[in-house]
N, C-alpha and C positions, 0 to 999 in steps of 0.2 A: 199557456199559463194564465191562471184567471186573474184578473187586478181587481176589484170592486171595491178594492180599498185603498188603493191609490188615486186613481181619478178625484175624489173627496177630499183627500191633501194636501194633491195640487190645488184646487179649487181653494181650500181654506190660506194656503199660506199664498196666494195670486190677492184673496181678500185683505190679507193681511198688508201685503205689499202697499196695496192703494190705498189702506187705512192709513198709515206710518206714511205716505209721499215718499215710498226711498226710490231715490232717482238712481234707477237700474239700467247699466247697459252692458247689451250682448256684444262683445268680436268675435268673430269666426265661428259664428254657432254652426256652417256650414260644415265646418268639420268631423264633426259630429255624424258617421253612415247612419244614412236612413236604414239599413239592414246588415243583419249580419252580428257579427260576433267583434268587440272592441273594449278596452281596457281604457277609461277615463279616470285620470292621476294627476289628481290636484296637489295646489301646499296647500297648508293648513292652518289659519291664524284667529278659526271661532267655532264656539262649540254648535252655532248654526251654519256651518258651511255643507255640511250634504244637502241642506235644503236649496242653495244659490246652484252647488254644483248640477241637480241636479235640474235645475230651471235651466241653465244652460242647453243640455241637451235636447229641453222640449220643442225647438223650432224644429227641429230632423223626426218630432215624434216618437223621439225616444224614451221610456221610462229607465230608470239605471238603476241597477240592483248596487248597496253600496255594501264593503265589507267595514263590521263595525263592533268595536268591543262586547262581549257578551254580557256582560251586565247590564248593559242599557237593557238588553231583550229580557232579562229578569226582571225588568222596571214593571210594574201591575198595570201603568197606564199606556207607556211606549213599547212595550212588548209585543200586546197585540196588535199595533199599529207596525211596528217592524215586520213582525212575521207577515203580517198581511198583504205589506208592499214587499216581499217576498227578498228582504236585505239580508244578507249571509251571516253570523255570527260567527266572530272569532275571540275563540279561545286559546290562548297562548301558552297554556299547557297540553296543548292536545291541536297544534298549528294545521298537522294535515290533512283534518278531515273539515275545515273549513277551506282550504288549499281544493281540495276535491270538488267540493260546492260549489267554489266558486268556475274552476276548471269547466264543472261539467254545465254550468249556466250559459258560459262562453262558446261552449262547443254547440248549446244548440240555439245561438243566435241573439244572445243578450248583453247588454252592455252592462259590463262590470265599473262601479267608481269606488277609486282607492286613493285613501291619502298616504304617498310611501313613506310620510317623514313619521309616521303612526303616532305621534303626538303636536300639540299645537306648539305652533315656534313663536317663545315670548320676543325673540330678536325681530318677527314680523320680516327675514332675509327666509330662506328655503334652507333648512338643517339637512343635514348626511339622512339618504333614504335608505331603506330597506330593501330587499331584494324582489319582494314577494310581485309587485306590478310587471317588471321587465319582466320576470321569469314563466308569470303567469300566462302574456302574453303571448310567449314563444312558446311555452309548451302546448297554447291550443291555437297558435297557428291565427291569430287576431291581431291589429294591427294594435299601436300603444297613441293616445290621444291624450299630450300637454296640457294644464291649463292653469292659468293662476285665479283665485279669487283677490280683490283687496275691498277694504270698507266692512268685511265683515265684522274685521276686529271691532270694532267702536261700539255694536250692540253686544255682545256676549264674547271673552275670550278669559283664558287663561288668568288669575291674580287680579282679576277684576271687578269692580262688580259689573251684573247683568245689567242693559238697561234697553229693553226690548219695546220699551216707550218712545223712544230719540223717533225725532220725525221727521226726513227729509234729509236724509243719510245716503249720498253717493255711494253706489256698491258698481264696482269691475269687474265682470266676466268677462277673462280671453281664455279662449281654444285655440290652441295652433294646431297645424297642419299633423294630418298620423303619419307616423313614420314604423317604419317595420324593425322589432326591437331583436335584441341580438344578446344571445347568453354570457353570463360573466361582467366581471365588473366593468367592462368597456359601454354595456347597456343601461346600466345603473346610470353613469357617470354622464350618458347622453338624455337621459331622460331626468335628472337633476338638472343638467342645464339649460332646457328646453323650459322645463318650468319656471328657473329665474331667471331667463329671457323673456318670459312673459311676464314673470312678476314686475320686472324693472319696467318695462312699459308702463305696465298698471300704474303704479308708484311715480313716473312722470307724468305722468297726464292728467293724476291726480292732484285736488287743492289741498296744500299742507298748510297747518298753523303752526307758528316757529316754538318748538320745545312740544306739542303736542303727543299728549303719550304713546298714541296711536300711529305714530310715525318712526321707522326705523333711524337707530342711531347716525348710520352712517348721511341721511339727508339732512340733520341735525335734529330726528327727533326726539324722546322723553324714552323711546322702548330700550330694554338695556340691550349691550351689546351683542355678537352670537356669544361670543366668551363667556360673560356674564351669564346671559342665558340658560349655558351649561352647569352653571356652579349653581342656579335657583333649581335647575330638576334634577342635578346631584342629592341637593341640599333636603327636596321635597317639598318646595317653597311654593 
C-alpha cells in the first residue's frame, strides 16, 4: 500500500506537537506488533484523538488505518488527506461494506484503530461500546489492542470550544497488552474494561485542578456525569 501522504502528517502534527510544548507520553507503545494484522481500540474524549492514537503506534512503525464517519471524507480539505492516509469510511446506513474494508485491511497485515464507544464521552469515564472492534477482530483472526488516551479533551472535545492554541498540555498514551478477543457480548464487555483500566491509570497520574471541566465527575471534576452525559446526547446538546 503506497503512503506518500501519511509520512507528511505525521511530520506536520510531530511539528505541531513541539510547537504547542504538549508534554506527551507513551506506555506500552511495545504493545503495539511490529507486523501483522491488529485492531487498536481506544475511548474517545476529542475530536483530535486519531491523531494521539495514532502517534502511539509509531514507536512499533506502525501507520493505523482508522475507521471514521464519512462525512469528514466528504470534507473538500480532510477528504483528500483521509483517502490518502488510506482511513476506512463508515457509513452507517450501509455498515458492511465498511466492515469489509476494514476486515480486508486486517487480513493483509494492517492495523486497524477504532473507537468502539463511536462517539465522544462528555462524562470523560468509557461509555457502553459497540460491537464492531471485538468482532472484527475475530473474524480476521488479529489480536485486539486497549488503549486509553487522556489530555486530549482540553484542546478540542465535544460542547467545547476548540482551543488548539493551549500550550504545554500533558497528553496520556497507554497501550496495554493484546489480548485474543472472543465473540459475543463476553468480548465486548472484556475489551470495555481493558480500556477503563487504562483509562483510570491515565486519570491518576494525571495533575487535576479541583472543579476543572476537563476532569471526570466522579474525581470531583466540572464534566457531567455518565447519566447526565446520556440526557446531553439524548437531548442533541
Amino acid at each position: 500500500m503506497s503512503d506518500r501522504v501519511y509520512p507528511p502528517v505525521i511530520a506536520a502534527a510531530k511539528l505541531m506537537f513541539k510547537l504547542l510544548d504538549l508534554q506527551i507520553t507513551v506506555e506500552g507503545a511495545h504493545h503495539v506488533p511490529r507486523t501483522g494484522g491488529a485492531v487498536l481500540a481506544s475511548n474517545h474524549v476529542s475530536y483530535l484523538d486519531f491523531i494521539f492514537a495514532g502517534y502511539g503506534a509509531r514507536p512499533s512503525g506502525r501507520l493505523t488505518r482508522f475507521m471514521a464517519k464519512h462525512e469528514i471524507f466528504a470534507n473538500k480539505i480532510a477528504g483528500p488527506l483521509m483517502r490518502g492516509m488510506h482511513h476506512i469510511p463508515v457509513d452507517r446506513s450501509a455498515g458492511q461494506a465498511s466492515f469489509q474494508q476494514a476486515l480486508s485491511a486486517l487480513r493483509t497485515g494492517e492495523v486497524v484503530g477504532i473507537f468502539p464507544e463511536a462517539t465522544i464521552s462528555r462524562s470523560f469515564t468509557v461509555k457502553d461500546i459497540k460491537s464492531g472492534a471485538n468482532r472484527l477482530a475475530h473474524e480476521a483472526g488479529v489480536p485486539l489492542v486497549p488503549m486509553a488516551l487522556w489530555g486530549t479533551q482540553r484542546l478540542w472535545t465535544k460542547g467545547r470550544p476548540k482551543n488548539l492554541t493551549q500550550r504545554h498540555v500533558p497528553i496520556k498514551i497507554l497501550i496495554g497488552e493484546p489480548f485474543e478477543p472472543s465473540p459475543g457480548d463476553s468480548g465486548d464487555a472484556l475489551l470495555r474494561k481493558r480500556m477503563q483500566d487504562l483509562l483510570d491509570v491515565a486519570q491518576a497520574s494525571y495533575p487535576v485542578e479541583p472543579g476543572a471541566w476537563w476532569a471526570p465527575a466522579h474525581l470531583g471534576g466540572g464534566a457531567p456525569t455518565p447519566e447526565e452525559a446520556a440526557r446531553l446526547d439524548a437531548n442533541g446538546r
